[in-house]
C-alpha positions in Angstrom: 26.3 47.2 -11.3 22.8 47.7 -12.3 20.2 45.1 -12.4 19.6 45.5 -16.3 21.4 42.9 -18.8 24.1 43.4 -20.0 25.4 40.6 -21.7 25.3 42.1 -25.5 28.0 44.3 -24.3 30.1 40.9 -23.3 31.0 40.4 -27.6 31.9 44.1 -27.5 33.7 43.3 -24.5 35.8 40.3 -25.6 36.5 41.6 -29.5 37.9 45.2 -27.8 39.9 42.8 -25.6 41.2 40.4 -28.5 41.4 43.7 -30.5 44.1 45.4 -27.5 46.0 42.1 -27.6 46.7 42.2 -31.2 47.9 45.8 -30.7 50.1 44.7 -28.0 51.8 41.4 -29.8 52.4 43.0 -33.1 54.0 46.3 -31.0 56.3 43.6 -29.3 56.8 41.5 -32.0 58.3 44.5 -34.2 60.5 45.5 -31.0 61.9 42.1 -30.5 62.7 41.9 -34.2 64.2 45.2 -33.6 66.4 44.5 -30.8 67.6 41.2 -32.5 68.6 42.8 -35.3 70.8 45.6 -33.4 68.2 48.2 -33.9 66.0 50.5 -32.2 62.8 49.3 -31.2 59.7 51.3 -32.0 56.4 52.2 -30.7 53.0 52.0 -31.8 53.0 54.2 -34.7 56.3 52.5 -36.1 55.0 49.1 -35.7 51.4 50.1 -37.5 53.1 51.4 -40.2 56.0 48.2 -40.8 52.9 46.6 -41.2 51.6 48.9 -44.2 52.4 47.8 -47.9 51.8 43.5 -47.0 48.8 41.4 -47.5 49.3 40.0 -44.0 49.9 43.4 -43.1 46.3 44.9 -44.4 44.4 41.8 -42.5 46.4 42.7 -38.9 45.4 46.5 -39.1 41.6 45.6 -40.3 42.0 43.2 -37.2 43.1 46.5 -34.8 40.7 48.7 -36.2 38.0 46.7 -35.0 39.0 45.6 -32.4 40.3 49.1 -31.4 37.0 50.6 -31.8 35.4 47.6 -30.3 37.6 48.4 -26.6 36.7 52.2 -26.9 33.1 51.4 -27.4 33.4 48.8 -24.4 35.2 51.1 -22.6 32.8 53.9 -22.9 30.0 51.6 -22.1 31.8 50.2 -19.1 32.2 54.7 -18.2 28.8 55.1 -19.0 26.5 52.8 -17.2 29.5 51.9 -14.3 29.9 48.2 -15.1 32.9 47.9 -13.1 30.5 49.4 -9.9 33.1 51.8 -8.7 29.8 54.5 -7.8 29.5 57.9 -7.7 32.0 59.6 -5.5 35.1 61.8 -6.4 37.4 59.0 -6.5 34.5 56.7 -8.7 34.0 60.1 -11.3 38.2 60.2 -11.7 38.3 55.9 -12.5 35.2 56.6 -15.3 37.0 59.4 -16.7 40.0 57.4 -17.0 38.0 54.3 -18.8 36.8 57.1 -21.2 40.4 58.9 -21.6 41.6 55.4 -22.4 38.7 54.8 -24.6 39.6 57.5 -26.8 43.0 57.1 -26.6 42.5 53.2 -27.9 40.6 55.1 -30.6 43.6 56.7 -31.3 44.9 53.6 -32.7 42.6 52.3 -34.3 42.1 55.4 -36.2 45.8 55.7 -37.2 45.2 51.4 -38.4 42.5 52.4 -40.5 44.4 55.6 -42.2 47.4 53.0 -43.1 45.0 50.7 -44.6 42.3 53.2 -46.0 44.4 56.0 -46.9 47.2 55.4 -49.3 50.0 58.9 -49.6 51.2 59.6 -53.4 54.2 57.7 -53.9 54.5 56.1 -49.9 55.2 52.8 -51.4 57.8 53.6 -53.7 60.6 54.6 -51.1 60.9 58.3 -52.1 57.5 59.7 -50.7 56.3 60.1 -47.4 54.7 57.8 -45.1 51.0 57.4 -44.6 51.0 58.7 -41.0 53.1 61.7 -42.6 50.4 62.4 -44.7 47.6 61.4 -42.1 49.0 64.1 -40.0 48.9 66.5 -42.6 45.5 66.0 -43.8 44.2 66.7 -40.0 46.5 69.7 -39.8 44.8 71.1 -43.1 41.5 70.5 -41.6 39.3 73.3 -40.2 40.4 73.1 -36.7 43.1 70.2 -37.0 45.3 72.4 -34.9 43.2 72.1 -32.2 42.1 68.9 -32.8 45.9 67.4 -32.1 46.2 70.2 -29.2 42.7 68.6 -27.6 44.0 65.2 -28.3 47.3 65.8 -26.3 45.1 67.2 -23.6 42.9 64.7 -23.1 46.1 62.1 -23.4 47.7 64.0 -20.5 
């Protein structure tokens, strides 16, 4: 690691960490309710958007988006200036690319958080419409390029 301080990166650091945590528990928490109940559990996306529609809800997916963004800014930081002092070889170059690919994919998340909270679909709430990440995904397939947008996305997940 370089010499130069870094310790206004360590809040970035810690809230990205709290942020991935949160993420984590309530992902768990909803599959554990789940598998209680004699149902299937569900990923991310499905436990993001159980949490859509409640007032504890709307403060637990503020809570991911920061902290969502805060780990891919921390991890990009961490890419960037090689915090983690892996170096400069082959093997070094793949471990960055990985912090950034996680990065963005952390992102991800935090985007899809703030599109349940920010970004309300015509009649989601009323049990006849679609869902917010329905119409999420269709408002980045209607943009210029959305296509390949998701197709870049996938890429860079794989």
């Amino acid at each position: 690691m370089s010499d130069r301080d870094f310790g206004w990166a360590v809040p970035i650091m810690r809230a990205g960490y709290a942020g991935r945590g949160v993420v984590y528990t309530v992902v768990a928490g909803f599959a554990l309710y789940a598998t209680l109940q004699g149902r299937e559990a569900e990923g991310t996306s499905g436990a993001l958007a159980q949490l859509e529609g409640s007032a504890w809800g709307s403060f637990v997916l503020l809570a991911i988006f920061a902290g969502m963004v805060a780990y891919a800014v921390w991890r990009l930081i961490d890419a960037a200036y090689d915090l983690e002092d892996y170096g400069s070889d082959a093997k070094a170059t793949i471990a960055r690319l990985g912090m950034i690919t996680t990065g963005l994919f952390h992102l991800a998340i935090g985007v899809l958080a703030f599109l349940l909270l920010f970004i309300r679909g015509g009649d989601s709430g009323s049990g006849g419409g679609s869902s917010t990440i329905s119409d999420a995904v269709r408002t980045v397939f209607q943009m210029p390029g959305g296509v390949w947008l998701v197709g870049i996305a996938g890429l860079i997940t794989i």
